[in-house]
OpenMM code with the backbone's topology and positions (N, CA, C; nanometers):
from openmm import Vec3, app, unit

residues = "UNK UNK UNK UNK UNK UNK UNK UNK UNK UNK UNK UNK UNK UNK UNK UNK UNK UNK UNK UNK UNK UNK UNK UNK UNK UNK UNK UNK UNK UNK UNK UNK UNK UNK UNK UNK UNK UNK UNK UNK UNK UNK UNK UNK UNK UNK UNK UNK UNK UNK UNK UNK UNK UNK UNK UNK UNK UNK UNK UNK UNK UNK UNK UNK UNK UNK UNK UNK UNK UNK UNK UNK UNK UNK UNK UNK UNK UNK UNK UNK UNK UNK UNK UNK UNK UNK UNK UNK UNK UNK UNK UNK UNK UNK UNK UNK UNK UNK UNK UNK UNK UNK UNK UNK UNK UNK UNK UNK UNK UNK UNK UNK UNK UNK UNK UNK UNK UNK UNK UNK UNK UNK".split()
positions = [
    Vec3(17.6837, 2.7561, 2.8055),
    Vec3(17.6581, 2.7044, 2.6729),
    Vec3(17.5257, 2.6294, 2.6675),
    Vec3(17.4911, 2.5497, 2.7736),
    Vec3(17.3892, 2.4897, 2.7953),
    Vec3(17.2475, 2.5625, 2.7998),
    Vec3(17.2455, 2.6677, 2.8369),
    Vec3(17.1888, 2.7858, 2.8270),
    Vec3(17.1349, 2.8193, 2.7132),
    Vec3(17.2609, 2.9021, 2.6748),
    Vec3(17.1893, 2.9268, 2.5015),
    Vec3(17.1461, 2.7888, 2.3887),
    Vec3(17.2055, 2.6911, 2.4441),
    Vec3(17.1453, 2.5923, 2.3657),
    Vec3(16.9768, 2.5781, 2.3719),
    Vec3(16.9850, 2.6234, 2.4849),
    Vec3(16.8447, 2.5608, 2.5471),
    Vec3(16.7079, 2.6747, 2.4819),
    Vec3(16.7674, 2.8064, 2.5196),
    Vec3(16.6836, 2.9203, 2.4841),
    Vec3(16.7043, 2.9409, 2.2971),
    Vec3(16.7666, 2.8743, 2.2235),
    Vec3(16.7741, 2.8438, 2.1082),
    Vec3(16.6562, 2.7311, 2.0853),
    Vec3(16.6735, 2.6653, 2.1501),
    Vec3(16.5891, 2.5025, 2.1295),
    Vec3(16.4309, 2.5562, 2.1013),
    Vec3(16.4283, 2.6814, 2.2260),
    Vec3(16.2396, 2.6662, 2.2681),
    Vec3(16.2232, 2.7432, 2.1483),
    Vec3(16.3377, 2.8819, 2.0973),
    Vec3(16.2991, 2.9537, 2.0518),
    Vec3(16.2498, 2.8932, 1.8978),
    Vec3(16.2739, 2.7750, 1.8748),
    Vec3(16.2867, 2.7056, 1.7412),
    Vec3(16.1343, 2.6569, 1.7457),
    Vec3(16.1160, 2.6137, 1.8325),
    Vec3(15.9673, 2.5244, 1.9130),
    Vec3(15.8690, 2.6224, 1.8834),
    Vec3(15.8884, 2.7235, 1.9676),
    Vec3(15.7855, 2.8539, 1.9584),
    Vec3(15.7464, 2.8994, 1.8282),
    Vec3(15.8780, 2.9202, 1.7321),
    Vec3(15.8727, 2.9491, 1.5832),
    Vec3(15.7549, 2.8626, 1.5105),
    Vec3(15.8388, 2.7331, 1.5174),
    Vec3(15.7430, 2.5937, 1.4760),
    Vec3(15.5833, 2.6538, 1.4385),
    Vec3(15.5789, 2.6129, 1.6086),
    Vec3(15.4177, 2.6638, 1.5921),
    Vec3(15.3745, 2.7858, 1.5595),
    Vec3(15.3916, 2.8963, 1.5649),
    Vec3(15.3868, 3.0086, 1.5398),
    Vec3(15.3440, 3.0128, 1.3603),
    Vec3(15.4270, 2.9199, 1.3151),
    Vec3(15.4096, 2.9034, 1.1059),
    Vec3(15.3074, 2.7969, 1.1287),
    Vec3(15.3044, 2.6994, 1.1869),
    Vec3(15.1771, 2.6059, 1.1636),
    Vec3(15.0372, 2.6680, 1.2016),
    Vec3(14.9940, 2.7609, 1.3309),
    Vec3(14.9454, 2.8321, 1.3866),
    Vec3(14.8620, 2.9481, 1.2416),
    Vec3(14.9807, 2.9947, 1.1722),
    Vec3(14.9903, 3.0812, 1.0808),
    Vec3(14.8882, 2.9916, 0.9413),
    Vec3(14.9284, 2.9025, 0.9253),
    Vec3(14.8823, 2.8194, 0.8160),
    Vec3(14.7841, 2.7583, 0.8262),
    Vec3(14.7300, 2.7651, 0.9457),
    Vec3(14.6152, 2.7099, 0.9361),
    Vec3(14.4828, 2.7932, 0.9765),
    Vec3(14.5174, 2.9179, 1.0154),
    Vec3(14.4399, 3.0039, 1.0090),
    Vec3(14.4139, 3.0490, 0.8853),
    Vec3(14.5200, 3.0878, 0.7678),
    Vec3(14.4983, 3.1007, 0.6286),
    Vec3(14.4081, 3.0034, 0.5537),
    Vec3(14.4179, 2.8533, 0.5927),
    Vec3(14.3406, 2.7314, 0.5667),
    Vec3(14.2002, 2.7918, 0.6120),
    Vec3(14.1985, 2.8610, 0.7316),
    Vec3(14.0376, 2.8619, 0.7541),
    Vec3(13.9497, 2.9918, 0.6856),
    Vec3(14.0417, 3.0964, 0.7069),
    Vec3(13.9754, 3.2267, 0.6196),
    Vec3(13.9628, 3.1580, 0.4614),
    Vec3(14.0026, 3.0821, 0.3687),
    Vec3(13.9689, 3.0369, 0.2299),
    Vec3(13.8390, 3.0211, 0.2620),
    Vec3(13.7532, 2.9358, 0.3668),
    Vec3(13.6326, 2.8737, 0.3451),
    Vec3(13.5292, 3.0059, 0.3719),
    Vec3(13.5573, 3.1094, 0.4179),
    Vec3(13.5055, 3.1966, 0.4562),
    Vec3(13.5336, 3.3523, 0.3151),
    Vec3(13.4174, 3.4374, 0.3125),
    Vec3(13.4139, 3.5270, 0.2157),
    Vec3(13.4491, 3.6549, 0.2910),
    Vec3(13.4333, 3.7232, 0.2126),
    Vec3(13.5080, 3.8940, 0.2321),
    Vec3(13.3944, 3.9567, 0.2399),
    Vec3(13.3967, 4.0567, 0.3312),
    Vec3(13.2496, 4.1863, 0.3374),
    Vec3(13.3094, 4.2795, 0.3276),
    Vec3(13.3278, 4.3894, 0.2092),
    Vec3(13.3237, 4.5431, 0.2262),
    Vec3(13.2189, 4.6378, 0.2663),
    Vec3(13.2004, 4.7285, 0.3396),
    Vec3(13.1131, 4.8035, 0.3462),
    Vec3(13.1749, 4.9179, 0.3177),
    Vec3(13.1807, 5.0251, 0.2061),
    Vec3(13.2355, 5.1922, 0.2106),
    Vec3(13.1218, 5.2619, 0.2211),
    Vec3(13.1777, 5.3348, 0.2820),
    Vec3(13.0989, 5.4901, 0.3094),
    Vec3(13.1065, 5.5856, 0.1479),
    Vec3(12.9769, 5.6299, 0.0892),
    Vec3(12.9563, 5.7065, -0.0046),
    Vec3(13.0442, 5.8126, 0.0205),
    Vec3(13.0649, 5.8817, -0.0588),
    Vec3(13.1932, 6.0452, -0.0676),
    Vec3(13.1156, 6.1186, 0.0086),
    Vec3(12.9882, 6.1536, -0.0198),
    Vec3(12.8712, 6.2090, -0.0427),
    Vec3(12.7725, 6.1518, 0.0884),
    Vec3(12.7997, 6.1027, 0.1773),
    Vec3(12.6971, 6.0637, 0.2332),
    Vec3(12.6583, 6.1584, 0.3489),
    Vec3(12.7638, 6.2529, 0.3675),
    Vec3(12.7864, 6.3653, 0.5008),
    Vec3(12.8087, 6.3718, 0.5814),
    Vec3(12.8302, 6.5150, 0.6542),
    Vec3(12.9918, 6.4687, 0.7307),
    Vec3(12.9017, 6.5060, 0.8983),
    Vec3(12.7380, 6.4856, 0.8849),
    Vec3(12.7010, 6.5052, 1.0186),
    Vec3(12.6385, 6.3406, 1.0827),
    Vec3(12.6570, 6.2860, 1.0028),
    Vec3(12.6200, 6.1436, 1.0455),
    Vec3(12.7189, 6.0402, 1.0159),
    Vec3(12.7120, 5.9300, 1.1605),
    Vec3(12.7908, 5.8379, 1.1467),
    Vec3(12.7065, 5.6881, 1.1053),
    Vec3(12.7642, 5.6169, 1.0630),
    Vec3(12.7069, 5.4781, 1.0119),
    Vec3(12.7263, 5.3716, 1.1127),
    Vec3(12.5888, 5.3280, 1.1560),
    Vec3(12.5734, 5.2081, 1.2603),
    Vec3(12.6317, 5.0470, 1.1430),
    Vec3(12.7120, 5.0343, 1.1414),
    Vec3(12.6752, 4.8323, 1.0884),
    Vec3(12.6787, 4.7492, 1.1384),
    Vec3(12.5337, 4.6909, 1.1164),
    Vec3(12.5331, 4.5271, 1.1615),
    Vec3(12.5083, 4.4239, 1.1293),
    Vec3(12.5769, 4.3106, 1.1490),
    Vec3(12.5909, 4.1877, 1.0735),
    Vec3(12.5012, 4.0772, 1.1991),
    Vec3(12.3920, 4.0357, 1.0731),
    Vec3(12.2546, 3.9631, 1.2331),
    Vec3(12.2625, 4.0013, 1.3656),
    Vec3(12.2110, 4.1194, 1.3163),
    Vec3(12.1764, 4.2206, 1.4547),
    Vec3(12.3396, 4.2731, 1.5439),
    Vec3(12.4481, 4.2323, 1.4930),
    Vec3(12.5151, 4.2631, 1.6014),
    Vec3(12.5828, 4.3790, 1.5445),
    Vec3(12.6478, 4.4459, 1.5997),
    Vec3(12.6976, 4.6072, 1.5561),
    Vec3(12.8394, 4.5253, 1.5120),
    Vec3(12.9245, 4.5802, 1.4441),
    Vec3(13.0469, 4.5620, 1.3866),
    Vec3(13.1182, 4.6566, 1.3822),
    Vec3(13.0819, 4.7999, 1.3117),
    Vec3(13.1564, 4.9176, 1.3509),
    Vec3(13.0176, 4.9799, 1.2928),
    Vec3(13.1074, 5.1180, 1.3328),
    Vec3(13.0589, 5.2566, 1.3741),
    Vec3(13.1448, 5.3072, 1.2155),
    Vec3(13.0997, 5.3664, 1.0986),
    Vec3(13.1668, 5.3999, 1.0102),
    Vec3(13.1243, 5.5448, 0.9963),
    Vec3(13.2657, 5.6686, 1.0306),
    Vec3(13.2860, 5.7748, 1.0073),
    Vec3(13.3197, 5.8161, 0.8582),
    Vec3(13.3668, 5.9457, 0.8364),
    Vec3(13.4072, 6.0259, 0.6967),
    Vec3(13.4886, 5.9380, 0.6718),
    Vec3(13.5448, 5.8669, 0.5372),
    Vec3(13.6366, 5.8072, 0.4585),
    Vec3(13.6528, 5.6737, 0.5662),
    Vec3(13.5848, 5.6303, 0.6315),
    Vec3(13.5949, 5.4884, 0.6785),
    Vec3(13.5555, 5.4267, 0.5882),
    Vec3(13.5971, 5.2338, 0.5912),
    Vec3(13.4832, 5.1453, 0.5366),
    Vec3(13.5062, 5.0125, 0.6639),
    Vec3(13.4443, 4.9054, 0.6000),
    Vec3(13.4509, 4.7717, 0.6874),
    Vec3(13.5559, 4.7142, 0.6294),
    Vec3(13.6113, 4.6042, 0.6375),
    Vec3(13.6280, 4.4973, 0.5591),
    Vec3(13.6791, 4.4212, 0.6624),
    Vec3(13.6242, 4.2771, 0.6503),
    Vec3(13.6490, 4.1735, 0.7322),
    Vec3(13.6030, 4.0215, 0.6221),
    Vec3(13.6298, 3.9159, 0.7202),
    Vec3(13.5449, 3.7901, 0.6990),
    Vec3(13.4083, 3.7317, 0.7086),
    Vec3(13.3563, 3.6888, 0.6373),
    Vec3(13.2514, 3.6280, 0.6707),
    Vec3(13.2282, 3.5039, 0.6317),
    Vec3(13.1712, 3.4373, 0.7352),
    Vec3(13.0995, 3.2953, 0.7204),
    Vec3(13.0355, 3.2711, 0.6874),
    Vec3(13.0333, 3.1274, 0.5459),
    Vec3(12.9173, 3.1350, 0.4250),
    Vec3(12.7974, 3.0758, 0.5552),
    Vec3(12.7020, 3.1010, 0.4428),
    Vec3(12.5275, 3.0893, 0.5015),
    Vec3(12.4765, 3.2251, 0.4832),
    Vec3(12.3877, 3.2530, 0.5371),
    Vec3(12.2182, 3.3623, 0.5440),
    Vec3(12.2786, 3.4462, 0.6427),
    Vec3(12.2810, 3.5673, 0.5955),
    Vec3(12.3161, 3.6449, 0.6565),
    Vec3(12.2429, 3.8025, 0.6640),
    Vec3(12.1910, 3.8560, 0.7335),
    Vec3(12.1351, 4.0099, 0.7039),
    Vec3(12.2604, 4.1362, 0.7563),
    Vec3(12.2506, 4.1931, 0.7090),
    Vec3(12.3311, 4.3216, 0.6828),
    Vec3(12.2108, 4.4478, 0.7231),
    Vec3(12.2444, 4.5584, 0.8026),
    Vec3(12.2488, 4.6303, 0.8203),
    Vec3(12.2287, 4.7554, 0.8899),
    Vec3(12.2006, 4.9149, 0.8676),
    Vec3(12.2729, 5.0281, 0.9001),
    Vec3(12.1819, 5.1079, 0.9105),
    Vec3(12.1877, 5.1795, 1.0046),
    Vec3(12.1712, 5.3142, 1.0472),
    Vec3(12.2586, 5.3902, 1.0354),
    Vec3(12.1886, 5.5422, 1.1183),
    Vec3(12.2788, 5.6638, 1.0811),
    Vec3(12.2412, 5.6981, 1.2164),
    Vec3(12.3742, 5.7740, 1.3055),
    Vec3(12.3814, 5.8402, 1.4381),
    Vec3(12.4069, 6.0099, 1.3594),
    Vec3(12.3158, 6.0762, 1.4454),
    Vec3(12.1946, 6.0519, 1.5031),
    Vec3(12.1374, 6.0114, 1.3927),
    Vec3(11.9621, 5.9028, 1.4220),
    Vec3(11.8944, 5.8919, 1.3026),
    Vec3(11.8597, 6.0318, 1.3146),
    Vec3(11.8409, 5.9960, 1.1821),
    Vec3(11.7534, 6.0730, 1.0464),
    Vec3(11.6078, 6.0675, 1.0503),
    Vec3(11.5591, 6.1986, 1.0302),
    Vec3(11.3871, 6.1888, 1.0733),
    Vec3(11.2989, 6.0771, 1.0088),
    Vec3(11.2273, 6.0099, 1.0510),
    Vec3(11.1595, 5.8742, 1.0255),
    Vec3(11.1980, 5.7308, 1.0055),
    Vec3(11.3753, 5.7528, 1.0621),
    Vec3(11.4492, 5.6239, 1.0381),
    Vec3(11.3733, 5.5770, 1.2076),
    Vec3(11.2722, 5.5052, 1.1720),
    Vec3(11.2735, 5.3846, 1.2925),
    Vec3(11.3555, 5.2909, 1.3506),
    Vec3(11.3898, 5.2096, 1.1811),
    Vec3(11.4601, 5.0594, 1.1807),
    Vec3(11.5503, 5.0963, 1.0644),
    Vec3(11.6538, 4.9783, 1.1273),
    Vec3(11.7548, 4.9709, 1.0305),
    Vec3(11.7036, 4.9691, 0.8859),
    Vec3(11.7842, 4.9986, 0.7924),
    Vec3(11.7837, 4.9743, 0.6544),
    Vec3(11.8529, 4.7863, 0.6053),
    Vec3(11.7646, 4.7112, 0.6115),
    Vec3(11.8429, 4.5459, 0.5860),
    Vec3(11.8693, 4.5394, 0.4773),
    Vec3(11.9713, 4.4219, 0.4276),
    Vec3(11.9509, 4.3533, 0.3381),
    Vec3(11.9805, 4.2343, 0.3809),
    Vec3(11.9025, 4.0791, 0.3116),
    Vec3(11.9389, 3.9913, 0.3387),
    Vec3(12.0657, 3.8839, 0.2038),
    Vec3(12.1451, 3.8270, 0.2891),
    Vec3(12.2553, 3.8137, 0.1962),
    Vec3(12.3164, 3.6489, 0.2019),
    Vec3(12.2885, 3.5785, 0.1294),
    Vec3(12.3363, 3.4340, 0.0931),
    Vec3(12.5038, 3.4103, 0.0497),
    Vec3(12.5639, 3.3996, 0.1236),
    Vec3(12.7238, 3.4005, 0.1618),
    Vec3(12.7443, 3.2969, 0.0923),
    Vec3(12.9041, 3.2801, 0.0182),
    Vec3(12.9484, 3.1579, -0.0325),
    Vec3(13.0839, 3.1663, -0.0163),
    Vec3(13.1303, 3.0557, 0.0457),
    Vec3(13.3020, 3.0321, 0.0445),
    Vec3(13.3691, 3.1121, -0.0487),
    Vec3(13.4423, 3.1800, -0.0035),
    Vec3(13.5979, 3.2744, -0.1176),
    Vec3(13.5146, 3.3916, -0.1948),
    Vec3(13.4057, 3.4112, -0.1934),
    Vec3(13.3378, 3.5271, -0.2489),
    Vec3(13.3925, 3.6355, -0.1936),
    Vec3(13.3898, 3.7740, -0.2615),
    Vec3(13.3642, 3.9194, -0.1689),
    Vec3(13.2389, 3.9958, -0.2092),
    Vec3(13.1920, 4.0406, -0.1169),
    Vec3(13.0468, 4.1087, -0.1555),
    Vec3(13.0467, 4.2484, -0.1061),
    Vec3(13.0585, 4.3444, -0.1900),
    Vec3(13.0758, 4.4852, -0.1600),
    Vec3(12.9680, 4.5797, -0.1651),
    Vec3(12.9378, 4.6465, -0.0559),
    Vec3(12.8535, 4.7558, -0.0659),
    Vec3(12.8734, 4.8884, -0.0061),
    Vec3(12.7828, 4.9546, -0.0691),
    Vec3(12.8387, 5.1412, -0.0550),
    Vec3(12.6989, 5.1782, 0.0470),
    Vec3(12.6958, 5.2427, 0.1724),
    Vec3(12.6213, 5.3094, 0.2309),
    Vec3(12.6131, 5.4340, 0.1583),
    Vec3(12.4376, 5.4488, 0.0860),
    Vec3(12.4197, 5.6122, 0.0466),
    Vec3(12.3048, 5.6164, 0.0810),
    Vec3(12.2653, 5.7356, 0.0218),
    Vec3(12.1081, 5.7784, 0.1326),
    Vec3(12.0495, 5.7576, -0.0453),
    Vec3(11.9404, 5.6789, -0.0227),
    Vec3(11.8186, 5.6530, -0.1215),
    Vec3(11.7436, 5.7094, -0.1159),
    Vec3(11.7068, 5.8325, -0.0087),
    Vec3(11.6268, 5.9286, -0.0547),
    Vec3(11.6294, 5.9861, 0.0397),
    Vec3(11.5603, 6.1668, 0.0681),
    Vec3(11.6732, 6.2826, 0.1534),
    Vec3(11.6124, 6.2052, 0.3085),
    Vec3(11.5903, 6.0841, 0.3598),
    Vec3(11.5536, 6.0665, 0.4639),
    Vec3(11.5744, 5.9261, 0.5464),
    Vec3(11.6349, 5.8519, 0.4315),
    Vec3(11.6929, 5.6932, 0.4567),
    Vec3(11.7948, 5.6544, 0.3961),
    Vec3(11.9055, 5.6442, 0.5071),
    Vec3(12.0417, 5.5828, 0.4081),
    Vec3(12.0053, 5.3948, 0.4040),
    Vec3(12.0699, 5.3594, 0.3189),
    Vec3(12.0959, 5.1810, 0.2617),
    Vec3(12.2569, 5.1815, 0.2125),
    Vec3(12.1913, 5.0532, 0.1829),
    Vec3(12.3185, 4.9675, 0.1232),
    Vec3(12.2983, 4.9404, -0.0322),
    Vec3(12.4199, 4.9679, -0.0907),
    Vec3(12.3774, 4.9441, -0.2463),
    Vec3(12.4699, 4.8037, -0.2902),
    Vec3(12.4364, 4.7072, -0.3446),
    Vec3(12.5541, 4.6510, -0.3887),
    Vec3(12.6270, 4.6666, -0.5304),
    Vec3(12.7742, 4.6679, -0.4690),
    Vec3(12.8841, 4.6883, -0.6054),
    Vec3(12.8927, 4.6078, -0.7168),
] * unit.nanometer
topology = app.Topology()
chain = topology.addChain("A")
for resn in residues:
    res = topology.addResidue(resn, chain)
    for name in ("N", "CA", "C"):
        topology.addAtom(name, app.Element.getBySymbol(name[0]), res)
Protein backbone atom coordinates (compact mmCIF):
# COMPACT_ATOMS: atom_id res chain seq x y z
CA UNK A 1 0.00 0.00 0.00
CA UNK A 2 2.86 2.10 0.85
CA UNK A 3 3.98 1.67 -2.53
CA UNK A 4 1.27 2.82 -4.51
CA UNK A 5 0.88 5.60 -2.20
CA UNK A 6 4.18 6.62 -2.91
CA UNK A 7 4.24 6.16 -6.87
CA UNK A 8 0.85 8.15 -6.70
CA UNK A 9 2.55 10.95 -4.62
CA UNK A 10 5.58 11.53 -7.33
CA UNK A 11 3.19 10.92 -10.01
CA UNK A 12 1.13 14.07 -8.70
CA UNK A 13 4.65 16.03 -8.26
CA UNK A 14 5.73 15.23 -11.80
CA UNK A 15 2.15 16.35 -13.10
CA UNK A 16 2.53 19.62 -10.95
CA UNK A 17 5.35 20.65 -12.80
CA UNK A 18 4.72 19.38 -16.00
CA UNK A 19 1.32 22.28 -16.04
CA UNK A 20 3.55 24.95 -14.47
CA UNK A 21 6.44 23.97 -16.94
CA UNK A 22 3.48 24.17 -19.58
CA UNK A 23 2.39 27.73 -18.50
CA UNK A 24 5.09 29.29 -18.54
CA UNK A 25 6.39 28.47 -21.69
CA UNK A 26 2.94 29.79 -23.15
CA UNK A 27 3.87 33.05 -20.90
CA UNK A 28 7.03 33.22 -22.99
CA UNK A 29 5.93 32.51 -26.70
CA UNK A 30 3.15 35.78 -26.05
CA UNK A 31 6.31 38.09 -25.97
CA UNK A 32 7.57 36.59 -29.05
CA UNK A 33 5.86 36.86 -32.86
CA UNK A 34 4.97 34.28 -35.49
CA UNK A 35 7.03 33.80 -38.94
CA UNK A 36 5.28 32.14 -41.89
CA UNK A 37 7.20 31.44 -44.80
CA UNK A 38 4.93 29.45 -47.85
CA UNK A 39 6.18 28.21 -50.79
CA UNK A 40 4.35 29.81 -54.05
CA UNK A 41 2.00 26.93 -55.96
CA UNK A 42 3.97 27.99 -58.81
CA UNK A 43 7.37 28.25 -57.73
CA UNK A 44 8.55 24.58 -59.23
CA UNK A 45 8.96 21.42 -58.59
CA UNK A 46 12.95 21.42 -59.57
CA UNK A 47 14.09 23.64 -56.82
CA UNK A 48 14.19 23.54 -53.18
CA UNK A 49 14.09 26.71 -50.84
CA UNK A 50 17.17 27.51 -48.58
CA UNK A 51 15.65 29.79 -45.33
CA UNK A 52 17.45 31.84 -43.23
CA UNK A 53 16.82 33.73 -40.29
CA UNK A 54 20.39 36.10 -39.58
CA UNK A 55 22.30 33.99 -41.60
CA UNK A 56 21.31 30.78 -40.02
CA UNK A 57 19.43 28.11 -42.19
CA UNK A 58 16.02 27.10 -40.57
CA UNK A 59 14.64 24.79 -43.16
CA UNK A 60 15.02 23.52 -46.44
CA UNK A 61 11.34 24.20 -48.02
CA UNK A 62 10.14 21.53 -50.65
CA UNK A 63 6.68 21.26 -52.95
CA UNK A 64 3.67 22.31 -50.59
CA UNK A 65 6.02 22.94 -47.55
CA UNK A 66 6.01 26.24 -45.50
CA UNK A 67 7.83 27.50 -42.12
CA UNK A 68 6.07 28.52 -39.27
CA UNK A 69 7.68 29.06 -36.00
CA UNK A 70 8.52 31.89 -33.32
CA UNK A 71 10.29 34.74 -33.39
CA UNK A 72 12.01 37.13 -31.16
CA UNK A 73 11.01 40.82 -31.37
CA UNK A 74 14.05 43.08 -32.63
CA UNK A 75 15.96 43.40 -36.30
CA UNK A 76 15.90 40.67 -37.97
CA UNK A 77 16.94 39.67 -41.81
CA UNK A 78 15.20 36.94 -43.58
CA UNK A 79 16.41 35.08 -46.26
CA UNK A 80 16.41 32.42 -49.33
CA UNK A 81 17.84 30.74 -51.89
CA UNK A 82 17.03 28.07 -54.27
CA UNK A 83 18.98 24.45 -54.43
CA UNK A 84 20.38 24.17 -56.95
CA UNK A 85 20.84 28.05 -57.48
CA UNK A 86 19.49 29.49 -60.30
CA UNK A 87 21.81 31.06 -62.94
CA UNK A 88 23.21 34.40 -61.46
CA UNK A 89 21.83 33.78 -57.94
CA UNK A 90 25.18 34.66 -56.12
CA UNK A 91 23.55 35.80 -52.75
CA UNK A 92 20.67 35.25 -50.98
CA UNK A 93 17.56 37.22 -51.77
CA UNK A 94 17.17 39.44 -48.02
CA UNK A 95 14.80 41.18 -46.47
CA UNK A 96 15.31 43.11 -43.45
CA UNK A 97 12.47 42.84 -40.80
CA UNK A 98 11.62 44.88 -37.44
CA UNK A 99 9.82 42.20 -35.17
CA UNK A 100 7.22 43.14 -32.51
CA UNK A 101 5.80 41.10 -29.60
CA UNK A 102 2.43 38.91 -30.65
CA UNK A 103 2.70 40.02 -34.33
CA UNK A 104 2.70 37.37 -37.35
CA UNK A 105 4.52 38.33 -40.42
CA UNK A 106 3.86 36.24 -43.49
CA UNK A 107 5.63 35.71 -46.61
CA UNK A 108 5.35 33.76 -49.92
CA UNK A 109 8.71 32.62 -51.69
CA UNK A 110 8.15 33.41 -55.65
CA UNK A 111 10.53 34.03 -58.32
CA UNK A 112 10.47 37.98 -59.23
CA UNK A 113 11.84 37.39 -62.31
CA UNK A 114 12.76 34.07 -64.60
CA UNK A 115 16.18 34.15 -62.58
CA UNK A 116 15.71 35.23 -58.78
CA UNK A 117 13.33 33.87 -56.31
CA UNK A 118 12.33 36.44 -53.00
CA UNK A 119 10.14 36.93 -50.47
CA UNK A 120 6.92 38.80 -50.88
CA UNK A 121 5.07 40.01 -47.90
CA UNK A 122 1.31 38.98 -47.19
Amino acid sequence: MKAITLVLTAGVLVLTQFLRADTSIQARSADNARLIVNRSADFGGGESINLAVDGVKVAVLGINQNYDAALAPGKHVLSISTNPKTYGQDSPSQISLSVEPGKTYTFTAVWDDSERASLEEQ
